[in-house]
LOTORLO-595623 format. One record per residue (C-alpha): residue in one letter; x, z, y. Coordinates in steps of 0.1 Angstrom, whole numbers, padded with zeros to 4 digits, always signed. Layout:
BEGIN
AXZY/...
This chain:
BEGIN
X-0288+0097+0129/X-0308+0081+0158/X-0294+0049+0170/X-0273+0054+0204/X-0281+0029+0231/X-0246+0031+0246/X-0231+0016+0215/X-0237-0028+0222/X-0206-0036+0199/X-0187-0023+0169/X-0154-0032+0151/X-0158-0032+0112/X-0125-0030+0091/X-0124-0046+0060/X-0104-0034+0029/X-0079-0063+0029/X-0068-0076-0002/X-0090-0067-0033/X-0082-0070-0074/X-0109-0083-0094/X-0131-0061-0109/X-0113-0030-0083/X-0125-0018-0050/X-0153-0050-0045/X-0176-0019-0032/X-0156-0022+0001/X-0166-0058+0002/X-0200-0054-0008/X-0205-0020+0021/X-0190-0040+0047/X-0211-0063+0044/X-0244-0047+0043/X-0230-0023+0071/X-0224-0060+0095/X-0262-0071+0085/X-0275-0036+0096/X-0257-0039+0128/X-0262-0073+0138/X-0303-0064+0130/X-0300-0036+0151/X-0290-0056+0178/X-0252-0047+0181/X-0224-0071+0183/X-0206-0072+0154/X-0168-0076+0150/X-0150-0079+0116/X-0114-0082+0108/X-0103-0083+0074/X-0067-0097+0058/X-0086-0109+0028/X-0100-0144+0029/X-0119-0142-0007/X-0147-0118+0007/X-0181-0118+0011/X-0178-0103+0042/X-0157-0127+0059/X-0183-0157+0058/X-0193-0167+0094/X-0229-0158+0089/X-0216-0122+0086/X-0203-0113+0119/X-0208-0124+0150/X-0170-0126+0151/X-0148-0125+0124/X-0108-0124+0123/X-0084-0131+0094/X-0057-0113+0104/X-0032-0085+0090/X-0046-0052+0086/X-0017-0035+0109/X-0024-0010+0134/X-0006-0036+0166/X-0033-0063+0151/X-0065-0043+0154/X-0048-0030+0191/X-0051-0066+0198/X-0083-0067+0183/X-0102-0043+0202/X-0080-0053+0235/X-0096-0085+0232/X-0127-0075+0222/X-0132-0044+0234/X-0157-0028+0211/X-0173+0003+0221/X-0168+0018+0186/X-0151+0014+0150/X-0169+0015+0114/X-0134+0035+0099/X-0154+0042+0065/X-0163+0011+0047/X-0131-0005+0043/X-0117+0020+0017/X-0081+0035+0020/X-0068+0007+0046/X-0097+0014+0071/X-0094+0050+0068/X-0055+0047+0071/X-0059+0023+0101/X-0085+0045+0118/X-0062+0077+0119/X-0032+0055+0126/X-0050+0043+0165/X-0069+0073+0171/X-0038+0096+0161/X-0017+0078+0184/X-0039+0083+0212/X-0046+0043+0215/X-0088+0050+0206/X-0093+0075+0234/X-0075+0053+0262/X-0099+0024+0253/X-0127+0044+0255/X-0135+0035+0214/X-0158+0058+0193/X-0148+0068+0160/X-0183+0065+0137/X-0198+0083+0112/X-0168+0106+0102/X-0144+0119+0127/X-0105+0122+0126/X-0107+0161+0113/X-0137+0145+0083/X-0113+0120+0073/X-0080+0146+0074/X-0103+0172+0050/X-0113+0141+0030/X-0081+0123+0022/X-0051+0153+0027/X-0050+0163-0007/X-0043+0201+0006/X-0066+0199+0028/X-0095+0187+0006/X-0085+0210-0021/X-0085+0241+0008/X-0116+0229+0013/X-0133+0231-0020/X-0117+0260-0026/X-0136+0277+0002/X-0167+0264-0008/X-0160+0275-0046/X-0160+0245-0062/X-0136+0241-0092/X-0104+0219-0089/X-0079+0209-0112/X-0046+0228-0110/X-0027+0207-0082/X+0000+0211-0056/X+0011+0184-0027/X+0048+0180-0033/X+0075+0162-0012/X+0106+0158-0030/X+0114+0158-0071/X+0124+0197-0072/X+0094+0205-0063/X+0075+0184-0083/X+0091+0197-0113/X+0090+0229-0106/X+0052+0227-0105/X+0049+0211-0137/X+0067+0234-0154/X+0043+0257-0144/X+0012+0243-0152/X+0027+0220-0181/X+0029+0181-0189/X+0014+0156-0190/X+0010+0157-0153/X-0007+0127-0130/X+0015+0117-0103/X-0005+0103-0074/X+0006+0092-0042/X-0017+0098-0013/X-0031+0079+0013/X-0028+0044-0010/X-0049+0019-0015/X-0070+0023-0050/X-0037+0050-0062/X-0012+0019-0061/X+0021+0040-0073/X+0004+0065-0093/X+0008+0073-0134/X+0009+0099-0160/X+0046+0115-0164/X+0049+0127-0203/X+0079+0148-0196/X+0106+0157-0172/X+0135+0139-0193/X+0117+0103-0182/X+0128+0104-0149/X+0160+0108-0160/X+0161+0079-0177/X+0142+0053-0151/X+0170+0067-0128/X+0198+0061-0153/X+0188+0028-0160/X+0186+0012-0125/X+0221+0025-0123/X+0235+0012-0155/X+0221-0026-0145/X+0229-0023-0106/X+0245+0005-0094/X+0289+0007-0087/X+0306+0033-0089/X+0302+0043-0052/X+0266+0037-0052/X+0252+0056-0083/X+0237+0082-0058/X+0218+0056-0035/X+0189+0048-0068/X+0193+0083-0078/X+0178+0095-0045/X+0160+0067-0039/X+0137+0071-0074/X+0141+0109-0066/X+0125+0105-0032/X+0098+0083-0037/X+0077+0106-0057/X+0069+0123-0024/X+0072+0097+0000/X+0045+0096+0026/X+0046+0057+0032/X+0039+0034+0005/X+0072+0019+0000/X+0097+0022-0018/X+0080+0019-0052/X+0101+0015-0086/X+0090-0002-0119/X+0098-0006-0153/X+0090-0021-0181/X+0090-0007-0216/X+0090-0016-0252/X+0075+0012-0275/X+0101+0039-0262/X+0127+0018-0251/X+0127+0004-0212/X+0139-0031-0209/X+0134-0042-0175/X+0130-0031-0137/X+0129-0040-0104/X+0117-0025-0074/X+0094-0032-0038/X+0111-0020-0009/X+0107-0022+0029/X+0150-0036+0039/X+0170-0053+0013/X+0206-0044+0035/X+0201-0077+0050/X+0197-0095+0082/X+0165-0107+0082/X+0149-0078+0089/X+0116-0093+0101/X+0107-0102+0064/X+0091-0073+0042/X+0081-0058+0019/X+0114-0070-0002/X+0114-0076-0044/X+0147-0058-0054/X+0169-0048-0088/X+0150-0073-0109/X+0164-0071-0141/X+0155-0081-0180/X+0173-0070-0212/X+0194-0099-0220/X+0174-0096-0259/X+0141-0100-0243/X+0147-0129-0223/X+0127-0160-0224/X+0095-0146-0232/X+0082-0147-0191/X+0087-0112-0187/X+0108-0113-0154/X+0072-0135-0139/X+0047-0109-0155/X+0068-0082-0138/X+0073-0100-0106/X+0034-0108-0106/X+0031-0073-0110/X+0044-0064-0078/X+0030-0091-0060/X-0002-0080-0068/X+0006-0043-0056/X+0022-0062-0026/X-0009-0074-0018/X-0031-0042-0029/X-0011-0026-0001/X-0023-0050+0022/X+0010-0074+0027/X+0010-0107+0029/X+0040-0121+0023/X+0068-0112-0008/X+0104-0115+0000/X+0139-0116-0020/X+0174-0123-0015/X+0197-0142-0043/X+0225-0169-0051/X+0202-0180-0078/X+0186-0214-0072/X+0157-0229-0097/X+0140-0191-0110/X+0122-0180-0081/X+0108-0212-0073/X+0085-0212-0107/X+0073-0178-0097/X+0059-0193-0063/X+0087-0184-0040/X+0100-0211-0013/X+0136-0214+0005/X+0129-0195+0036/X+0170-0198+0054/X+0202-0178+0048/X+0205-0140+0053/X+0236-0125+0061/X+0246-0090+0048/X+0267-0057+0067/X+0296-0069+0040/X+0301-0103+0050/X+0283-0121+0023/X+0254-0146+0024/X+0225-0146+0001/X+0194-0173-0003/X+0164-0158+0009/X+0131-0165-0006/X+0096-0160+0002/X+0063-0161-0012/X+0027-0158+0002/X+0003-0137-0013/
């Protein structure tokens, strides 16, 4: 592709937050793509969440910002900026995501920004799991029995038909955060039986049952629900949500329904669990963990600070905690 002289200066989104030894080729491409720009000439603008990158050394870009990877923060970004184009491609999932997010919404073609290398139908055929597979299809190349499902039903239904073990995979995430293998439809079940047994009244046994129940086809990446097991057995839980029925709504993504069979208590599974999810907090590109509890003295040794009161719809007051990640 021959180098266009009306592009002086390009935005390059980074990938955000990266697990060792996962997605470092984001890093590593956004780097190399900043060094072929800059010796081209161009202007070079980099915004990445993630700190702990190659990419993000000063010598990289000519300007480089630290900053969440949220659509309102790259608006600002380019307002500021004002890049004639965007690199959407090199900063995995979150790029791609971001990319679709500002040209979908119109906010690209008002600021007169270019979309490079792949445009907003590429990226649709590339990540849209019907889409893609439509795709291959008409080009005759085999796929693996699949179907995009939005609610448990369906999901179900579709196993049935092409039989279990089945992989579960969320799209548009980061790396497949959320995704596993289901061995059969009688687990489900029993994740969603659980969280009610531990948290759940009487009057509230349907709000996890639809919760777990809709998640399997959520489009956004929250709410996610873990547990943890012992050969067959599960003996913990918890889950990441985006509202924790309190008033600080400001503060997300919240740690919810934490909870460790009193027999395997004091053997640090409640911290590997919580680490857990603060690591698929941070996959997803947050920066920040929150909680609400009357506990005082557990949170704290998992890295959580005081951060005020919160007041709930029912009149009580919970502790609100808060960790960075």
């Amino acid at each position: 592709m021959p180098k266009d002289p009306r592009i002086k200066k390009v935005l390059v989104i980074g990938s955000g937050p990266i697990i060792i030894g996962q997605a470092a080729e984001f890093d590593y491409s956004g780097t190399q793509a900043c060094r072929a720009l800059k010796s081209e000439g161009i202007e070079t603008v980099l915004v990445n969440s993630n700190p702990a990158t190659i990419m993000t050394d000063p010598d990289i870009a000519d300007h480089v910002y630290i900053e969440p990877l949220t659509a309102e923060v790259v608006e600002r970004i380019i307002e500021k900026e004002k890049p004639d184009a965007i690199l959407p491609n090199l900063g995995g999932q979150m790029g791609l995501n971001l990319s679709m997010e500002l040209a979908r919404s119109g906010f690209l073609d008002r600021s007169g920004v270019r979309l490079l290398a792949c445009k907003p139908d590429t990226i649709d055929r590339a990540e849209d799991r019907q889409l893609f597979k439509d795709t291959m299809e008409k080009l005759n190349q085999p796929c693996i029995p699949s179907k995009v499902v939005e609610d448990l039903d369906s999901a179900m239904a579709f196993a049935d038909v092409i039989g279990y073990p089945v992989i579960v995979r969320p799209a548009f995430t980061m790396g497949g955060t959320g995704g596993g293998i289901c061995e059969n439809p009688e687990k489900l079940h029993e994740i969603t039986a659980y969280f009610q047994q531990q948290w759940a009244s009487e009057d509230s046994m349907a709000v996890y049952e639809d919760a777990l129940r809709r998640c399997i086809g959520a489009k956004n990446p929250l709410p996610q629900w873990y547990w943890l097991q012992d050969g067959g057995s599960i003996v913990g839980c918890a889950g990441l949500i985006t509202n924790d029925f309190i008033s600080r709504g400001e503060l997300w993504p919240w740690l919810c329904a934490l909870y460790i069979d009193p027999r395997y208590r004091g053997h640090g599974l409640a911290f590997r669990l919580i680490e857990h999810i603060a690591q698929q907090a941070r996959q997803l590109g947050f920066t920040q963990l929150h909680l609400c509890t009357d506990l005082e003295g557990l949170y704290e040794k998992a890295g959580f600070y005081f951060n005020g009161p919160g007041y709930h719809p029912w009149g009580e007051v919970s502790r609100v905690y808060s960790r960075n990640l």
